[in-house]
N, CA, C and O of each residue as an XYZ file, in Angstrom:
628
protein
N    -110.601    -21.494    104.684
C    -111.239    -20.356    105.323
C    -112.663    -20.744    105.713
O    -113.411    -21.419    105.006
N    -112.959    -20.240    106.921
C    -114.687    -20.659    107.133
C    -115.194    -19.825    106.541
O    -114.410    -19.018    106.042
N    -116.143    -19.675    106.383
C    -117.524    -19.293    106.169
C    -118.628    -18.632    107.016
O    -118.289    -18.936    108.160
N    -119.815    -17.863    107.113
C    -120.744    -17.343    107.843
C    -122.215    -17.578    106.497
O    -122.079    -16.794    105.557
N    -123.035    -18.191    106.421
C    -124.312    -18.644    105.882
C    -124.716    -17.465    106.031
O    -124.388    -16.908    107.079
N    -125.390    -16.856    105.230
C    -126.502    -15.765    105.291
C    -128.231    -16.149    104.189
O    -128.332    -15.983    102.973
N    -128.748    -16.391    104.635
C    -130.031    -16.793    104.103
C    -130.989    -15.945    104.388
O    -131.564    -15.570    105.409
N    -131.043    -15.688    103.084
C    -132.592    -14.420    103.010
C    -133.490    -15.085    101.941
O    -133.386    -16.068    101.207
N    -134.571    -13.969    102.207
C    -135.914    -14.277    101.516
C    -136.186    -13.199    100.526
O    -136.240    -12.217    101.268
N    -136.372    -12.805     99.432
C    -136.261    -11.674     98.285
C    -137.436    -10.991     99.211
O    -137.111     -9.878     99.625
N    -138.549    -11.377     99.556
C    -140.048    -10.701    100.209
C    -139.639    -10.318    101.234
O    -140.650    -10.038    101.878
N    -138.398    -10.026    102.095
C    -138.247     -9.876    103.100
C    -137.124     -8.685    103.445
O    -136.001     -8.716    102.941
N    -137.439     -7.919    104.113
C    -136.145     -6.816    104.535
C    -135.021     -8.013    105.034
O    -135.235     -9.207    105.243
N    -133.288     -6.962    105.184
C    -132.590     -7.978    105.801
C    -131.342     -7.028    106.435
O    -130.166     -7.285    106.180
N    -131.587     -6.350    106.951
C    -131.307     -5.285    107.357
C    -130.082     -5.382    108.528
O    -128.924     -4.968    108.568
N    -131.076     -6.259    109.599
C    -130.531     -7.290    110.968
C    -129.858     -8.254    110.741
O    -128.879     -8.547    111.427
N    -130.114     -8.680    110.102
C    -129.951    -10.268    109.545
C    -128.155    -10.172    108.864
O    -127.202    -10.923    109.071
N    -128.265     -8.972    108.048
C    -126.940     -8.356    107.670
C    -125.753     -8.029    108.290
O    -124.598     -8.132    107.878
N    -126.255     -7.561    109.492
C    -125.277     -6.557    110.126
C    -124.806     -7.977    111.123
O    -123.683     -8.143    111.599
N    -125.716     -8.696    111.241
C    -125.504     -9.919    112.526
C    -124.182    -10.440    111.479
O    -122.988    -10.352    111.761
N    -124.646    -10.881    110.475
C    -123.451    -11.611    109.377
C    -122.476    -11.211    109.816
O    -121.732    -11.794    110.604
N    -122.339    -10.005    109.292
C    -121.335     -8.979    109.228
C    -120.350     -9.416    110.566
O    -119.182     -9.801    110.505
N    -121.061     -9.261    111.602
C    -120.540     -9.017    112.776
C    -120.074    -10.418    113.098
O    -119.202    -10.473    113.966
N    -120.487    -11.586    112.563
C    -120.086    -12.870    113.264
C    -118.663    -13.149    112.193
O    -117.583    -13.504    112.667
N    -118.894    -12.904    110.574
C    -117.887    -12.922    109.832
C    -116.565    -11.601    110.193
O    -115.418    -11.633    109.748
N    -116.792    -11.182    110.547
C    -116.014    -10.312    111.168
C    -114.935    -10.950    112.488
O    -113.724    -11.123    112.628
N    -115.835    -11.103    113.080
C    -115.401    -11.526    114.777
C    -114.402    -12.937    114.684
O    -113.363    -13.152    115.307
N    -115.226    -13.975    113.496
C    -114.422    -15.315    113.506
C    -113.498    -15.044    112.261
O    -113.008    -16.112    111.894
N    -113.175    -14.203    111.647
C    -112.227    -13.778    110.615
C    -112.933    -14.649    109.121
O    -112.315    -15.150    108.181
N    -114.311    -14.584    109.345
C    -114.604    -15.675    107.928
C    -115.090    -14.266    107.114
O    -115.022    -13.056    107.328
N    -115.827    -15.499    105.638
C    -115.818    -14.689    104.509
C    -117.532    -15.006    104.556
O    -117.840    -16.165    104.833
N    -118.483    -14.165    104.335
C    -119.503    -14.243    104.388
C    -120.467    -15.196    102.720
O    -120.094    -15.017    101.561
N    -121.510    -15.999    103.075
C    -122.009    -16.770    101.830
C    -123.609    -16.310    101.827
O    -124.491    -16.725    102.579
N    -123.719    -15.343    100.775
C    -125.393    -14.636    101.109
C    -126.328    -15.583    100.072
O    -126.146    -15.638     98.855
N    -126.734    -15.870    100.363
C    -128.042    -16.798    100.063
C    -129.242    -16.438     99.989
O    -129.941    -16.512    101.000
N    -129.828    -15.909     98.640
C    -131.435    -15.747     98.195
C    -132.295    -16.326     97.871
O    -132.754    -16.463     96.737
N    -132.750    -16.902     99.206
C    -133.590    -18.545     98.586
C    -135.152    -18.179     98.157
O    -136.012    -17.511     98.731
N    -135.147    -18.918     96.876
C    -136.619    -18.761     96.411
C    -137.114    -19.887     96.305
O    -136.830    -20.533     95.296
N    -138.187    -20.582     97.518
C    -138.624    -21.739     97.528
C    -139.803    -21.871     96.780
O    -140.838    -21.216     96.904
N    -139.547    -22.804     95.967
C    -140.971    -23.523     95.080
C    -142.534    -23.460     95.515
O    -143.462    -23.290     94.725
N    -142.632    -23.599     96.672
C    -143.825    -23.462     97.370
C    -144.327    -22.245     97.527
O    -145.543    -22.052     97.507
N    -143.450    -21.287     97.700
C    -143.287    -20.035     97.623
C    -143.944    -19.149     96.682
O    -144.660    -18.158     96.823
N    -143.544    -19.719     95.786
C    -143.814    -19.239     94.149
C    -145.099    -19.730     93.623
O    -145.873    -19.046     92.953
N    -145.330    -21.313     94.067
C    -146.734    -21.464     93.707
C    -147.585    -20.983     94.278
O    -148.619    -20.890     93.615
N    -147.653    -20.400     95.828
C    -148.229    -19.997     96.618
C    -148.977    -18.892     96.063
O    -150.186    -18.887     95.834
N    -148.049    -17.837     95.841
C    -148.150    -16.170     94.533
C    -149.249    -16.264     93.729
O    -150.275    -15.631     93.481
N    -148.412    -17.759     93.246
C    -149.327    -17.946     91.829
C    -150.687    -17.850     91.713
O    -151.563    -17.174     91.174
N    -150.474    -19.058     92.631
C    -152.129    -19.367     92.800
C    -153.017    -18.090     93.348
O    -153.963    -17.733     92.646
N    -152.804    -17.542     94.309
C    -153.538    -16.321     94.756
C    -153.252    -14.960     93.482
O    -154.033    -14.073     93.136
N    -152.269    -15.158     93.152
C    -152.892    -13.940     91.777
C    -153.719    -14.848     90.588
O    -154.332    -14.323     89.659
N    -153.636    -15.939     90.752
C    -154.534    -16.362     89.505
C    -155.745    -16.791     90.039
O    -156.583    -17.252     89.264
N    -156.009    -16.711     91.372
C    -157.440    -17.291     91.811
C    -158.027    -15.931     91.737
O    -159.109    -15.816     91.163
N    -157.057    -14.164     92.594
C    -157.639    -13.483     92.538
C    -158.213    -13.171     91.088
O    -159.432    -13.218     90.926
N    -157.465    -12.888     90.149
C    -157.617    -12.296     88.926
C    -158.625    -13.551     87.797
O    -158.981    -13.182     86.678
N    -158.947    -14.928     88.300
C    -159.533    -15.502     87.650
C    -159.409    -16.046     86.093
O    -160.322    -16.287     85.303
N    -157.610    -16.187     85.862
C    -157.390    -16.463     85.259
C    -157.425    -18.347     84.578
O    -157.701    -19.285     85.327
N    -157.124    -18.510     83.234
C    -157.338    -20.243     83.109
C    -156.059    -20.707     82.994
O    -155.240    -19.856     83.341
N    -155.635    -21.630     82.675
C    -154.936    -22.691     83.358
C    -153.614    -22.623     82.484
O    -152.717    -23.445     82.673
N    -153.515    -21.671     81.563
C    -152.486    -21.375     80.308
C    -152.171    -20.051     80.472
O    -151.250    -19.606     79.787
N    -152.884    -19.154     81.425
C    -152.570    -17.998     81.668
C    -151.568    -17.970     83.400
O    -150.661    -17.196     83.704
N    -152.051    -18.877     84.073
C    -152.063    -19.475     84.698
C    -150.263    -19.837     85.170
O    -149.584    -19.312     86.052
N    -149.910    -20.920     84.185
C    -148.784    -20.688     84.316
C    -147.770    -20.157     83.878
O    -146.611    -20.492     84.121
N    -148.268    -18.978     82.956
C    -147.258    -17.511     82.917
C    -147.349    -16.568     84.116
O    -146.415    -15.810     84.377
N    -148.707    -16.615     85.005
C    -148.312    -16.134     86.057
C    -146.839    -16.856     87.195
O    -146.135    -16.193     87.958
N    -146.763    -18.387     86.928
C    -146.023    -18.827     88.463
C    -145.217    -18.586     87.419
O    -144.312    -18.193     88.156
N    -144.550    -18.430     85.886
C    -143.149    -17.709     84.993
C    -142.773    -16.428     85.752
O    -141.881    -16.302     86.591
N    -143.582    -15.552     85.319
C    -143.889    -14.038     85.840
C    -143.263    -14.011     87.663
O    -142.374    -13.438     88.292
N    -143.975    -14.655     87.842
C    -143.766    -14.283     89.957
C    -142.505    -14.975     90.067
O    -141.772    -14.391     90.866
N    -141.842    -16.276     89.424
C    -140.468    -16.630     89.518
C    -139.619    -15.710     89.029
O    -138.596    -15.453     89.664
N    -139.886    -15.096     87.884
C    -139.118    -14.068     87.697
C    -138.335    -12.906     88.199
O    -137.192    -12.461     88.102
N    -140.133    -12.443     89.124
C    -140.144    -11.140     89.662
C    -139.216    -11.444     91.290
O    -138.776    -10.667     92.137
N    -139.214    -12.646     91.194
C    -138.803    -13.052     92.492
C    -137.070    -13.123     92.190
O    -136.232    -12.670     92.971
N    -136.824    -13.658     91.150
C    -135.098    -13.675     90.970
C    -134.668    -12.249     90.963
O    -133.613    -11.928     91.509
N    -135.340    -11.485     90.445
C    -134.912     -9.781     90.468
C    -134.597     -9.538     91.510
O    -133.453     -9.411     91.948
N    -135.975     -9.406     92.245
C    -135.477     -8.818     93.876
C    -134.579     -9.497     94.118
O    -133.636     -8.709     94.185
N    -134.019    -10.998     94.403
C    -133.274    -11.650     95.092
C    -131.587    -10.785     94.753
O    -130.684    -10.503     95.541
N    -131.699    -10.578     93.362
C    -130.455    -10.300     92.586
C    -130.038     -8.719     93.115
O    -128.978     -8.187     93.445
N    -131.124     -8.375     93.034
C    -130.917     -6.932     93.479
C    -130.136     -6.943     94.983
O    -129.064     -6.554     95.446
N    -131.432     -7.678     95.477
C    -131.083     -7.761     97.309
C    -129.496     -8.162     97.541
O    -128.893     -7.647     98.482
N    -128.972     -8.904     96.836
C    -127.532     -9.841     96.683
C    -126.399     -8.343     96.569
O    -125.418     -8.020     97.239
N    -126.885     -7.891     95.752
C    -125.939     -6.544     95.389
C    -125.935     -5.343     96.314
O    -125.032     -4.509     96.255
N    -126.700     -5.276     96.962
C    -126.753     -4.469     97.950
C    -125.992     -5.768     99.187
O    -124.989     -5.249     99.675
N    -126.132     -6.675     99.546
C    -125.535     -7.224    100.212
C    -123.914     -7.735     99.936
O    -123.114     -8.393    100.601
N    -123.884     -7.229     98.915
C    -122.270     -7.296     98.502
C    -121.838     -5.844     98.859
O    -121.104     -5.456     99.768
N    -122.398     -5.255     98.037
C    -121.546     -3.975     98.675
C    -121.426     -3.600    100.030
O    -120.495     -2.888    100.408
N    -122.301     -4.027    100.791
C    -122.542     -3.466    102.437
C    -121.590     -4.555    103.147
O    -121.410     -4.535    104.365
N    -121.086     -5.358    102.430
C    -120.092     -6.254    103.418
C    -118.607     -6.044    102.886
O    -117.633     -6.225    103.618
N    -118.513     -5.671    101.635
C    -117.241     -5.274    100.833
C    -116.846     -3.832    101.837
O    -115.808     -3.497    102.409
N    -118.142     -3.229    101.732
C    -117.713     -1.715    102.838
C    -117.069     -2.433    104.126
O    -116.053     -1.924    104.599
N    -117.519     -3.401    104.620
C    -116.942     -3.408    105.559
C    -115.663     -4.528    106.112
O    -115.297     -5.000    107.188
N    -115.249     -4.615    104.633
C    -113.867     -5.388    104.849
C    -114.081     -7.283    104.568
O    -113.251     -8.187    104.667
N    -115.519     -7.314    104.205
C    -115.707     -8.921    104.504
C    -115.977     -9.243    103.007
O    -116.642     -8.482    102.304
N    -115.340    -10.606    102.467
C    -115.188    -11.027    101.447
C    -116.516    -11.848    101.186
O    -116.639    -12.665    102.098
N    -117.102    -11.895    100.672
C    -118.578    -11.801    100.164
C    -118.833    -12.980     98.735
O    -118.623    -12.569     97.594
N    -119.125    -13.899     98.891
C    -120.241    -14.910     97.674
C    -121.444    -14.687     97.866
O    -122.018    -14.427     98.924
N    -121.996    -14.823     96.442
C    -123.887    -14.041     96.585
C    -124.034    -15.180     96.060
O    -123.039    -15.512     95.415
N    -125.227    -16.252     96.064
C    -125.978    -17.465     95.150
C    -127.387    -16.653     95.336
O    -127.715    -15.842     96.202
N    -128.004    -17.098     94.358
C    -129.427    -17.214     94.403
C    -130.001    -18.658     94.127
O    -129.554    -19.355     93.217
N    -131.249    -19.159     95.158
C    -130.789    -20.770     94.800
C    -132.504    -20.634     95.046
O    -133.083    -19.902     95.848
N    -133.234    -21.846     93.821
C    -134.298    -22.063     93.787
C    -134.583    -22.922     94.627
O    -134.573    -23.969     93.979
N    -134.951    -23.270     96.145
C    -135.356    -24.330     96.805
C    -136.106    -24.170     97.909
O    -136.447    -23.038     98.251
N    -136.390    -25.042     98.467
C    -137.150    -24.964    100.316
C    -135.526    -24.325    101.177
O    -134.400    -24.734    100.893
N    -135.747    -23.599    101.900
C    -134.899    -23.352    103.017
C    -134.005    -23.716    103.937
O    -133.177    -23.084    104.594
N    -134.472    -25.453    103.843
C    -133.068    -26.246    104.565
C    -132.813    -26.732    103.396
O    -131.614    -26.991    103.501
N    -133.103    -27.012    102.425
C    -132.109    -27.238    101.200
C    -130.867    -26.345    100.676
O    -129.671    -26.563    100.484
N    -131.684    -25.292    100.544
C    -130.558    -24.510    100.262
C    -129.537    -24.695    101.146
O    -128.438    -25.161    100.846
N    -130.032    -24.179    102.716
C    -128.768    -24.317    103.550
C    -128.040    -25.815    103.463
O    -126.835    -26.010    103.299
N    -129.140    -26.880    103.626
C    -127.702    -27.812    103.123
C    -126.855    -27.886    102.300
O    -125.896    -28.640    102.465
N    -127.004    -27.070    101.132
C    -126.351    -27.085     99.309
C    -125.126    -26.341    100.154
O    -124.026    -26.871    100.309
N    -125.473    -25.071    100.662
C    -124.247    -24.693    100.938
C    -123.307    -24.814    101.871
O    -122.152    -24.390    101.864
N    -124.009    -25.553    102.845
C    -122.767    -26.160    104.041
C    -121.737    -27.193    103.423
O    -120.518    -27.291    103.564
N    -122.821    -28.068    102.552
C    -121.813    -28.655    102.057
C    -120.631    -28.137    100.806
O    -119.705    -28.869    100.460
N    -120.789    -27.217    100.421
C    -120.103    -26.939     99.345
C    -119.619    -25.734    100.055
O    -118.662    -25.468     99.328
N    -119.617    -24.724    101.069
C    -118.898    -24.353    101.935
C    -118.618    -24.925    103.584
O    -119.287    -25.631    104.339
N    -117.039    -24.112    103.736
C    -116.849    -24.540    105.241
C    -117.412    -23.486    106.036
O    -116.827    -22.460    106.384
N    -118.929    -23.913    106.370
C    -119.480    -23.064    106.833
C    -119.755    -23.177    108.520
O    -120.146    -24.169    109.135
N    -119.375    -21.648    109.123
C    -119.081    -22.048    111.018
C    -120.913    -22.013    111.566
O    -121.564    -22.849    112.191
N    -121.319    -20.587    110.968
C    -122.622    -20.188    111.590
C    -123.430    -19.799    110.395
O    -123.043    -19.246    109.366
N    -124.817    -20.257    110.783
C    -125.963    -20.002    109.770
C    -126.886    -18.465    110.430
O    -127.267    -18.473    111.600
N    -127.108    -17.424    109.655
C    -127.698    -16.587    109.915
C    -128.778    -16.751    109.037
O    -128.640    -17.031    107.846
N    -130.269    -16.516    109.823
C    -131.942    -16.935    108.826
C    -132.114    -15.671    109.552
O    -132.039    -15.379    110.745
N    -132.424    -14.855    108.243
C    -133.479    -13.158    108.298
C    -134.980    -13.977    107.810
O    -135.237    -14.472    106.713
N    -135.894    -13.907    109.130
C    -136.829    -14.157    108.975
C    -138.134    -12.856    109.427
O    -137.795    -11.788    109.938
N    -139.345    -13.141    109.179
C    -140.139    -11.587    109.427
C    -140.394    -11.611    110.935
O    -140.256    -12.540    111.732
N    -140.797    -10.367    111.121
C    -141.389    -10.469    112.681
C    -142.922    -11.095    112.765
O    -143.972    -10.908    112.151
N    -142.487    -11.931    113.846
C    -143.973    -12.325    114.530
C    -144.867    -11.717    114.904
O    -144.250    -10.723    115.285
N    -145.517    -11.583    115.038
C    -146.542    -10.388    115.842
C    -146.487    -10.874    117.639
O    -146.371    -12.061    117.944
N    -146.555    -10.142    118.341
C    -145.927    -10.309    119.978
C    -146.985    -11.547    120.599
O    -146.566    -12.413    121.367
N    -148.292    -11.482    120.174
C    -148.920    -12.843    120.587
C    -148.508    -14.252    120.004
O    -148.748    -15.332    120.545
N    -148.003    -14.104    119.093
C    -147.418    -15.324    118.467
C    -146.134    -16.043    119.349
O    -145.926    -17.243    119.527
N    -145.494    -15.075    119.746
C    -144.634    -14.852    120.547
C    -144.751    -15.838    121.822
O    -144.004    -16.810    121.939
N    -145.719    -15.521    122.741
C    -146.099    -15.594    123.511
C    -146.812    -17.170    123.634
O    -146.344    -18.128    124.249
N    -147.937    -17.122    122.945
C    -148.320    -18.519    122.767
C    -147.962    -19.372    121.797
O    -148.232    -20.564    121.947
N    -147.322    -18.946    120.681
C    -147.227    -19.777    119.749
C    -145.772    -20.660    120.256
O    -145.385    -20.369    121.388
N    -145.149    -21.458    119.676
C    -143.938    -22.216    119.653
C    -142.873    -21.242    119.665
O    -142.781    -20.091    119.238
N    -142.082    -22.040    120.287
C    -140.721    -20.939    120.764
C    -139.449    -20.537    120.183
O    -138.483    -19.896    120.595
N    -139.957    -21.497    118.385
C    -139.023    -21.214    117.859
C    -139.752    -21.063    116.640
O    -140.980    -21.058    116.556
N    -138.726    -20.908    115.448
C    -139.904    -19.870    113.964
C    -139.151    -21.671    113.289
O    -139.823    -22.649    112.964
N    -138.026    -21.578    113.280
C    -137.897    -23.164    112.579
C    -137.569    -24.740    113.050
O    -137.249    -25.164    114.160
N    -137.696    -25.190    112.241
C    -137.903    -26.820    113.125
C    -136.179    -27.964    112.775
O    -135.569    -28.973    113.128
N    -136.173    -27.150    112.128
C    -134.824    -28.108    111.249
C    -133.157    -27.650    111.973
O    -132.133    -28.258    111.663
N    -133.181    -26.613    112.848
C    -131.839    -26.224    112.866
C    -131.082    -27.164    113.587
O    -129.926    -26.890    113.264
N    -131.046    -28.059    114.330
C    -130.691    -29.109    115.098
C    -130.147    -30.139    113.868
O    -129.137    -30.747    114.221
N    -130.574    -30.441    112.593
C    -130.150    -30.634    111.489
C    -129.341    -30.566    110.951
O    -128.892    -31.624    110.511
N    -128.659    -29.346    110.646
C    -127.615    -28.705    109.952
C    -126.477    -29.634    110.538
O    -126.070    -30.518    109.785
N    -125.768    -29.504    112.143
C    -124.759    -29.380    111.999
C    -123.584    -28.470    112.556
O    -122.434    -28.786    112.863
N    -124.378    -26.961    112.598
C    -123.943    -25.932    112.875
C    -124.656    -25.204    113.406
O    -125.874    -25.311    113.266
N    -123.931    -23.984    114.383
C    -124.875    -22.934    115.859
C    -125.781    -22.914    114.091
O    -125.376    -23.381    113.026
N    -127.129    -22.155    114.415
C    -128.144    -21.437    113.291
C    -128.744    -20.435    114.063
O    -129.630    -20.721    114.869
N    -128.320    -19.206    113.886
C    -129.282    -17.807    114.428
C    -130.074    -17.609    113.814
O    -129.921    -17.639    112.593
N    -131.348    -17.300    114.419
C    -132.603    -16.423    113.160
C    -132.394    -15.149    113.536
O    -131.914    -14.828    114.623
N    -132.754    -14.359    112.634
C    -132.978    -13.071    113.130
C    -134.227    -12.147    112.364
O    -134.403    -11.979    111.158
N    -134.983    -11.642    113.475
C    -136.744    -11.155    112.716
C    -136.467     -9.599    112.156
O    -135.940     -8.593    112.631
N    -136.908     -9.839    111.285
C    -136.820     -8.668    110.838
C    -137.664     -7.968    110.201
O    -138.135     -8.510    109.201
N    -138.200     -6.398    110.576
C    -139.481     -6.065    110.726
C    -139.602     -6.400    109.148
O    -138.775     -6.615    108.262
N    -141.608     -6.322    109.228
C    -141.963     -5.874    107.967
C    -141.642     -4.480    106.989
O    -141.189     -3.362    107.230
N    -142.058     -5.076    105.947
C    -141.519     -3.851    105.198
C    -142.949     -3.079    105.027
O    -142.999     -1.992    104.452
C-alpha cells in the first residue's frame, strides 16, 4: 500500500496541511503517515532564549532545553491525536510518529521505512513581502527526497 507523508511542526497550526493529506490519501487510495517533527535546533533555540531571557546558569539551564523538549512532545502528541481522528473520520487509515530530528531527516526515516507516493510540509505563513522578494521557495531539500513534496502555509496561530 502507498503512503501520503504528513510532516508537521508541534508550534504550528495544521489545519491545510491536513485536509491537503487527506485529500491526496484519499484520491491515490493510500494510508496517510503523520509526522511530528521536533528538531534539535529547535529546542535549543527555546532554550536558549528562555534562559538568556530569564538569566538563568548553566544547571538551570539545561532543565530548561528538558522542560521545552518536553513541552514540545506534548503538543506534538496531542496534535497526532487530533490528526488521527480527523482522518479516521474520514475513512483514511492513519500512522502517527513523533520523531526527534531536523526535517529532511525525519522525512527521510520515513520514506524509507514507508512506501511513501507524496510528502505534505505544513509550514507557517510568510508575510506577503517575503513572498515577493524573498526566494521562491520556503525549502531547499525537496529535489532530494525522491518524491512530488507539497508545502502548505499555514496561518499563524
Amino acid at each position: 500500500m502507498s503512503h501520503v507523508l504528513l510532516l508537521l511542526s508541534p508550534r504550528y497550526p495544521f489545519s491545510r496541511s491536513l485536509a491537503r493529506a487527506i485529500e491526496l490519501a484519499r484520491k491515490n487510495n493510500a494510508s496517510l503517515v503523520a509526522v511530528a517533527v521536533i528538531p534539535d535546533s529547535q529546542v535549543a533555540a527555546l532554550a536558549t532564549t528562555l534562559s538568556d531571557v530569564g538569566f538563568v546558569g548553566e544547571k538551570l539551564s539545561g532543565d530548561v532545553v528538558d522542560h521545552v523538549r518536553a513541552e514540545l512532545e506534548g503538543l506534538a502528541k496531542e496534535q497526532l491525536r487530533s490528526v488521527h481522528q480527523q482522518a479516521t473520520a474520514a475513512g483514511i487509515p492513519v500512522v502517527t510518529h513523533v520523531v526527534a530530528a531536523e526535517l529532511f531527516e525525519a522525512a527521510e526515516q520515513m520514506i524509507s521505512r514507508y512506501a511513501v507516493q507524496t510528502v505534505v510540509v505544513a509550514i507557517p505563513a510568510r508575510p506577503w513581502f517575503e513572498k515577493l522578494w524573498g526566494r521562491g521557495r520556503t525549502l531547499d531539500w525537496v529535489e532530494e527526497l525522491g518524491c512530488p513534496v507539497e508545502t502548505v502555509e499555514e496561518e499563524r496561530s
